[in-house]
Every structure is written in structure tokens, then in C-alpha cells.
N, C-alpha and C positions, 0 to 999 in steps of 0.2 A: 595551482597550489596543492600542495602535498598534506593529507591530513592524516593525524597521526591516529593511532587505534591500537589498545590493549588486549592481552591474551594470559590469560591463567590458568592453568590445569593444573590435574594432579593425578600420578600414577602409581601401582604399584609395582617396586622394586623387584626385576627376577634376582633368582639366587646365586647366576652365573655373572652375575655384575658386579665386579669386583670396586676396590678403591681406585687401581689401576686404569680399570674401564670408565669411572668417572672421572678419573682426570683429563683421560682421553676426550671425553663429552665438552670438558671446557676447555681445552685445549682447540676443538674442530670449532668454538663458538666464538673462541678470542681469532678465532683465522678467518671464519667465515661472516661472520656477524657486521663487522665495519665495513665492508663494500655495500651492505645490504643496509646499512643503516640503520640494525636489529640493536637493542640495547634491554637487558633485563637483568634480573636474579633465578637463581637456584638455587636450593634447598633440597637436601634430602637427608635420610634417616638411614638406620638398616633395612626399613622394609618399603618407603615410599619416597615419590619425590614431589615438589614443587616449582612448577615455572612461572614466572612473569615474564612477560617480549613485550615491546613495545617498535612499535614501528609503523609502515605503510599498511593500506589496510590489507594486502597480501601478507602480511603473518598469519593468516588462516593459514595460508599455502603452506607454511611452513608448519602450520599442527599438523595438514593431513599428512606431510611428512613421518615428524614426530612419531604421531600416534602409531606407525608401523614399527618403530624403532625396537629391535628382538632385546633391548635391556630393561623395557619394562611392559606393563599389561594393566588392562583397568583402568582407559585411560579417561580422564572426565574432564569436560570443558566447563570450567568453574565461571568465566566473564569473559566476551570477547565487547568492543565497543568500545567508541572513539573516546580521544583523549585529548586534553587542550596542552600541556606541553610534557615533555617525557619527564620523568620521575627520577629514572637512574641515567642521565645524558650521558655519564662520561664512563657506565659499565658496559661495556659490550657481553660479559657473561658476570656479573659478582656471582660468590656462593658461599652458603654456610652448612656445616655439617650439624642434622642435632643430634644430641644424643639420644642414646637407646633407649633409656629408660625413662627422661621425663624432661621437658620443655620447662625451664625455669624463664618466666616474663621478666623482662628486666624492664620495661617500658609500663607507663601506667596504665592497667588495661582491667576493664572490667569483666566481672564473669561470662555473661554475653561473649565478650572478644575471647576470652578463653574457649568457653565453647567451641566458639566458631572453626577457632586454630584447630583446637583437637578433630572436628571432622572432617575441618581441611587434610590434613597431614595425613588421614584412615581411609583418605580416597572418597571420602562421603559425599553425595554432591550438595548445594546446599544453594537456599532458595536468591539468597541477594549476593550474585558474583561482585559487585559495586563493592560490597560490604567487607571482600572477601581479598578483595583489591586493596580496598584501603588499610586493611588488617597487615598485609604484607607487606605493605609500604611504610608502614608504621615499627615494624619488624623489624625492618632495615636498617632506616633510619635511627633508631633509637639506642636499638641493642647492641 
């Protein structure tokens, strides 16, 4: 039996990473990702980004991958830990662009969740990944 397990990070954006370069990013995720079974979101800004993966529990493999990746730096492992069924089953990469200037909540979220967002997205690391997980999923889903 195959169990499933969740992955969250967040990095900071280099400056040589263009729009073009992240298309490319989901581009290689909608090609690679479904032999692998890998299913999540993305998120980024102009300066940061955000992952969720969900899959076998070798999506480690695939941070320490990641983490080398010369488009971004600063890279922090926000929640890794099993998961009872996948969240985003039928994304092999979604993504949303935020904007520059300010994360407008369109979901019901209280301060706390605000919080949390903003030191998600600043690369901050932050003590309850679970918390940090379900923020994102909420994100998704809502907004």
C-alpha cells in the first residue's frame, strides 16, 4: 500500500527568473509530475514562491531536488508529513500569480490566517507547517 505524504516550502525568488522561466517551471511539472504521481499548487509573487506536492513519501527526493534549483534561494521546508487523501487529485501543477503589492483574502480568514499567509509568502519559517498546509488549501479552494 502506497501512502501519501505532503510537502510545503517556500523560497525566495532570484531576479533572473523571469515570467517566461516560470512557465517553463509548470510546464516541466504538467510533463513530469503524472508518471510520478506528484499533484500540488504554486504560488508566487515577484519576490517569493510557494509549493504544496503531495504524493509518495519520496517527494522529499524531489525537495532535495528543488532546493538546488538556480531560480530561487532561501529555501525553507514549511510541513513534510503524511496525508490521508490528496487535496489537489486532478492538479498535477495549479498556480496562481499574487500580486506585488498586497494579497486581498477573498476566503473567510481570520487575523491569525492572515498572519500566517504574510510570513508564509516572506519565506519566514513558521512553527505549525499543518497550519501552514491547511492555510493553503484553503487558498485554493476558495479563492
Amino acid at each position: 500500500m502506497t501512502y501519501l505524504y505532503q510537502l510545503v516550502y517556500s523560497s525566495t525568488r532570484n531576479q533572473q527568473c523571469t515570467e517566461s522561466e516560470i512557465q517553463n517551471i509548470l510546464a516541466a511539472c504538467q510533463k513530469n509530475n503524472p508518471p510520478l504521481d506528484i499533484t500540488g499548487v504554486l504560488l508566487h509573487s515577484e519576490n517569493n514562491f510557494i509549493q504544496y506536492l503531495e504524493g509518495d513519501k519520496d517527494i522529499i527526493k524531489l525537495y532535495d531536488l528543488i532546493k538546488n534549483d538556480s531560480r530561487h534561494r532561501n529555501v525553507v521546508l514549511l510541513s513534510y508529513g503524511p496525508l490521508r487523501e490528496r487535496v489537489f487529485p486532478a492538479w498535477h501543477m495549479g498556480y496562481k500569480n499574487l500580486p506585488k503589492d498586497r494579497v486581498d483574502f477573498l476566503t473567510d480568514s481570520n487575523e491569525e490566517e492572515k498572519k500566517l499567509f504574510n510570513a508564509i509568502i516572506k519565506g519566514e519559517q513558521v512553527q505549525d507547517g499543518m497550519a501552514a498546509t491547511r492555510l493553503l488549501v484553503k487558498f485554493f479552494n476558495k479563492a
